[in-house]
Every structure is written in structure tokens, then in C-alpha cells.
N, C-alpha and C positions, 0 to 999 in steps of 0.2 A: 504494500500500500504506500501510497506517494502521500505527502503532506505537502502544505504550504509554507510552513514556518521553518527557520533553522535553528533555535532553543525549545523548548516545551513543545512538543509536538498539539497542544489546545490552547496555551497562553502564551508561545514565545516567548518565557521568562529565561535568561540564561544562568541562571541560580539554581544548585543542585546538583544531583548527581546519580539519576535513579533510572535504571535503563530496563525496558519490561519488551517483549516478545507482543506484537498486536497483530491478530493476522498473518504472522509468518513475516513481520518485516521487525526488528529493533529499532523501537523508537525511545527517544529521550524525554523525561517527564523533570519536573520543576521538584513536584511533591506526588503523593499517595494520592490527593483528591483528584488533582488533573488526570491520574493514572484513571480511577474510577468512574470522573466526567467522560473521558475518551473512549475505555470502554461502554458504557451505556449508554453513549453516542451511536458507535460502530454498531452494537446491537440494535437500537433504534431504530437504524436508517436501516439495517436489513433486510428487518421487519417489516416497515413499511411498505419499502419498496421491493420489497420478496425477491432479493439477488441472494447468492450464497456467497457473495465477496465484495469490496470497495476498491476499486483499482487507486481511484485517486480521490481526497478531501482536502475540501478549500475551507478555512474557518474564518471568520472575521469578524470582530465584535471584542468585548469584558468580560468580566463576568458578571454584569448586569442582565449578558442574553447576546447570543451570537449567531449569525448569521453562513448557513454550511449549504455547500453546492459538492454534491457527491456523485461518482460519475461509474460506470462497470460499462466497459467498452461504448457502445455510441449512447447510450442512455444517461441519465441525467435525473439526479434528486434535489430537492433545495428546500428547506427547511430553518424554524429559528427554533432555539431550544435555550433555556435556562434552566440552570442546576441548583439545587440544598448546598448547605456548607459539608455534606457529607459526599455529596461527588453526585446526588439521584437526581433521575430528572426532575424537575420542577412544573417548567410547562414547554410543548411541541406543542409544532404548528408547521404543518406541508405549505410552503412557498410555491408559489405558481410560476416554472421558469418563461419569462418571454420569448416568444418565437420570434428567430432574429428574419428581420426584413429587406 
């Protein structure tokens, strides 16, 4: 799985040192909660969109609520999510991607 960020694979924070297996790719985590926002992200977006994989995730946003455009070959998810201070989701919401013109 491809990310966007080059620190914290969900906050690009470069602080820390915690490195976890997601998908079959090693990604770099700030703290334990980013770890647990990211996976029940991963899972989320899954689900939703009933892939069995995530080639590439776009994140953008705080942790006020972020804003994620998720891709498995020519398809396409896009979603805002906010998390608990324990890493769960808070609240999801399917973003409607525009059809480019």
C-alpha cells in the first residue's frame, strides 16, 4: 500500500519510532493511536467499498476529521472520517468523487 505522507503514515508527524506491518507494506507510525486510526481506517474503507486490498491512500486533514481518497486499480473511494482519542472511529461519511470533465 502506497501512502501520501513521508512521517506518520495518518498525521505526518516525524516524532517517534514505531514501525507496524499494514497490508503487507511497513509503515511508520508517530504513536499507538495513529497505529489504530490507520488500521480502522484500512478496514473501513474495505468494507465499504468491498475491495480485498488498498493499492494507494491519500489522507488530508487533523485530527479534527480528515479527508481520504482511496484507490484498488482504476476505482476510487473518498470518504471523511474522525477518530476517539483511543484511535475508533468517531464518525464516516462516503464523499462523492467528481467526475472529471
Amino acid at each position: 500500500m502506497k501512502v501520501n505522507y513521508t512521517g506518520c503514515a495518518i498525521c505526518d508527524s516525524a516524532w517517534g519510532n514505531l514501525w507496524e506491518v499494514v497490508e503487507g507494506t511497513r509503515l511508520f507510525f508517530c504513536c499507538a493511536v495513529c497505529v489504530a486510526q490507520f488500521r480502522n481506517l484500512v478496514d473501513r474503507i474495505k468494507a465499504e467499498a468491498r475491495w480485498d486490498a488498498i493499492d494507494n491512500l491519500i489522507i488530508e486533514g487533523d485530527r479534527r476529521g480528515r479527508l481520504c481518497t482511496a484507490s484498488r486499480g482504476a476505482q476510487s473511494y473518498s470518504c471523511r472520517v474522525a477518530f476517539n482519542a483511543e484511535g475508533a472511529i468517531r464518525s464516516f461519511r462516503t464523499e462523492t468523487i467528481p467526475s472529471p470533465t
